[in-house]
N, C-alpha and C positions, 0 to 999 in steps of 0.2 A: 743806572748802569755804571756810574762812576764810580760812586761806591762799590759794587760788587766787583768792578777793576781793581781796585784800592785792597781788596780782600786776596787778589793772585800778589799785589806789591807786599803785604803784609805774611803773608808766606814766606815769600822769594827773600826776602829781609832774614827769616828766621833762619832759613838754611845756611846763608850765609854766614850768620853770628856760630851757627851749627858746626860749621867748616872749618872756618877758623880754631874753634875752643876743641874739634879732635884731632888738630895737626900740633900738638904742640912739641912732639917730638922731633919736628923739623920747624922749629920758633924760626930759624935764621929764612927760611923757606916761605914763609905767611908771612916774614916781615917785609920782604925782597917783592912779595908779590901785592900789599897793603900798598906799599909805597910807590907801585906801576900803577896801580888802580888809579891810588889820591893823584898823581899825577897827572894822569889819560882822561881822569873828571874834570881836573882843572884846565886844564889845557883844550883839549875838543871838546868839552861839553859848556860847564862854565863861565869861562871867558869869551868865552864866542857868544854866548848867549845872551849876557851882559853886556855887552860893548853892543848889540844891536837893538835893543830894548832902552841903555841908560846912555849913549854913545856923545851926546850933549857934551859940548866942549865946555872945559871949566879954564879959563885963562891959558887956550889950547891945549887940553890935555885933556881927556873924553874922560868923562863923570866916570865911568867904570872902570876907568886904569886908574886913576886917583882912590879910587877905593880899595883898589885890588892892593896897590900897594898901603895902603891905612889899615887893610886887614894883617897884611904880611906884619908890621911893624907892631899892632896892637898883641898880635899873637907872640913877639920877641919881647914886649917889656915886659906884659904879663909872666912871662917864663923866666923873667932874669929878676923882678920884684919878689919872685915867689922865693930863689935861690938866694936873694938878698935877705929875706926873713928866714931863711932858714939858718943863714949863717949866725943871724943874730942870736937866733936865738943857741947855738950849738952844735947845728945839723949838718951832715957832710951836701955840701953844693953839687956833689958829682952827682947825686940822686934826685931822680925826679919826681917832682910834687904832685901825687894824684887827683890834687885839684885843677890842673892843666891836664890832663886824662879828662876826669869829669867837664870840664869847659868845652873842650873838642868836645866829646861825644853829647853834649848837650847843643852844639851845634850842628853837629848830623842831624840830630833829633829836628831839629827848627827844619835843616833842608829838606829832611823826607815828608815834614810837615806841606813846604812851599811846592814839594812832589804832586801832593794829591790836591792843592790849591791848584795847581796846574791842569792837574789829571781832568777836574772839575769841570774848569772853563772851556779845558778843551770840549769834550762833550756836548756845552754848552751850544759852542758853534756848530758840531756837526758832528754824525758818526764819524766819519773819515777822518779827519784830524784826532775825535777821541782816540781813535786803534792807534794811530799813529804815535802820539803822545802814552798808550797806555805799554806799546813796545818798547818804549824808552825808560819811561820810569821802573814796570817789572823786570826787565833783566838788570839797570844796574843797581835795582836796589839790592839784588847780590851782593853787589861790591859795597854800599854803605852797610849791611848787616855785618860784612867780614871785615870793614873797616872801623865799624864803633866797635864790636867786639873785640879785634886787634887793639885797639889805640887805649882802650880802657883798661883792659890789664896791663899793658904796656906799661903805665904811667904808675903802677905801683896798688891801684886798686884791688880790692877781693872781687872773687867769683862773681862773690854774691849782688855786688855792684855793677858787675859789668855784664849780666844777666838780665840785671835790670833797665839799665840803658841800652841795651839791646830791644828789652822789650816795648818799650817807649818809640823806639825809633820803628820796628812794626809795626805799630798803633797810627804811629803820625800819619801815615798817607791816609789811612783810611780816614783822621778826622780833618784834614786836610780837603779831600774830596767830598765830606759833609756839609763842611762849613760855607762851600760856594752856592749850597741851597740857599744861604741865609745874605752874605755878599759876594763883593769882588775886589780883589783888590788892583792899583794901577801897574801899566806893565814896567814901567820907567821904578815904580818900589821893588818890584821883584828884580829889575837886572841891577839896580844897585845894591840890595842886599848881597846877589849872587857876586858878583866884583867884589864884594866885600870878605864875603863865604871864603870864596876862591884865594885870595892872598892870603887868611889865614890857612886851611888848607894844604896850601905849598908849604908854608913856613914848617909845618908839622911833620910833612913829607919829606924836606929836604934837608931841615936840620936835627930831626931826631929820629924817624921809621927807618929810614934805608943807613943813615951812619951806622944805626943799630945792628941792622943788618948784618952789615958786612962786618962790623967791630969785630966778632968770634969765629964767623966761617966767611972771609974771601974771598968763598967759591964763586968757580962759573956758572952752577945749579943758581943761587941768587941773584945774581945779576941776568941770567936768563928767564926768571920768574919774573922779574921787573917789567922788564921787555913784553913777556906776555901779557900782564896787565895792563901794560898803556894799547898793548894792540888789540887787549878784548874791548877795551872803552870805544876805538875807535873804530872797532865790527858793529857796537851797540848804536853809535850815533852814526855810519853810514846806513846800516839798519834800519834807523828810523828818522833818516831821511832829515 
């Protein structure tokens, strides 16, 4: 059953990346509304979810905010190392390195993966927590299809690249919710990974989608897409409870 849930997540992914790559004539529009989303995930889904699963104080500071902030940080050298080789080598710093694209959206990929790891176990315990768990994963993996697709061209990638981490990231749940045939993994590994996810995450969101954003258009139309997206995340995780 988990699997054939995994197969509506793996859909719902595709439209998503779907949606994003036909709005590109409003780019300022899907960037405004990518950057509500990444934030509405991080914020009510993520960190909450982590801090109660990894919440272990580390020298008083819960193993999951030490992370969250280790991801935020990991994702700013990698971004300024990459700028630093570019300079060396000749490259204008103002551009961005589509190996920081590919990095992001190959961590989408790992969360939609830890998606269907979830989807899995939940089932495992019962129907009623599966539905419950499997309302959650299929609607926002909306938002991660329109977020890897966004973030991957964003970063300077081709089409054909960001197609394909699109596709990848559809796949994950479903081998995700396979793979719990075979094990399981502990809940304390998944909320620290997720702490970890989640600071890099923001960092993508809040120093490079939405500046983007608004860099060319401004407008109140973007910053009112924003606002929607954190308010659909928080329809999706009232939703499912």
């Amino acid at each position: 059953m988990a699997v054939v849930v995994a197969l509506g997540a793996f859909l719902m992914t595709l439209v998503g990346g779907w949606t994003a790559q036909r709005v590109t004539d409003r780019r300022h529009l899907v960037l405004g509304l990518a950057g509500g989303l990444m934030l509405g995930v991080v914020g009510l889904d993520l960190l909450p979810e982590s801090l109660a699963t990894a919440g272990t104080p580390v020298f008083g500071v819960p193993q999951a905010l030490l992370l969250f902030v280790g991801g935020f940080l990991f994702a700013h050298v990698v971004e300024r190392l990459l700028a630093v080789r570019r300079a060396a080598h000749g490259g204008d710093t103002g551009t961005r390195a589509p190996q920081v694209g590919l990095t992001a959206a190959a961590a989408m990929v790992v969360h939609s993966l830890m998606d269907g790891v979830a989807l899995g176990a939940a089932f495992q315990v019962g129907g009623g927590m599966g539905a419950t768990v499997a309302l959650a994963v299929i609607t926002h993996d909306f938002a991660d299809g329109f977020n890897t697709y966004t973030i991957t061209s964003l970063y300077g990638n081709a089409r054909r690249r960001a197609l394909a981490m699109l596709a990848a990231d559809a796949l994950a749940p479903v081998v995700g919710a396979a793979s719990t045939l075979l094990f399981t993994l502990p809940a304390e590994f998944l909320g620290s990974y997720l702490g970890f996810f989640g600071g890099a995450l923001l960092y993508l969101a809040a120093a490079e989608i939405l500046p983007e954003a608004h860099h060319t258009h401004p407008a109140r139309t973007t910053l009112l897409c924003t606002i929607a997206g954190v308010a659909f995340i928080w329809l999706v995780v009232g939703l499912s409870g």
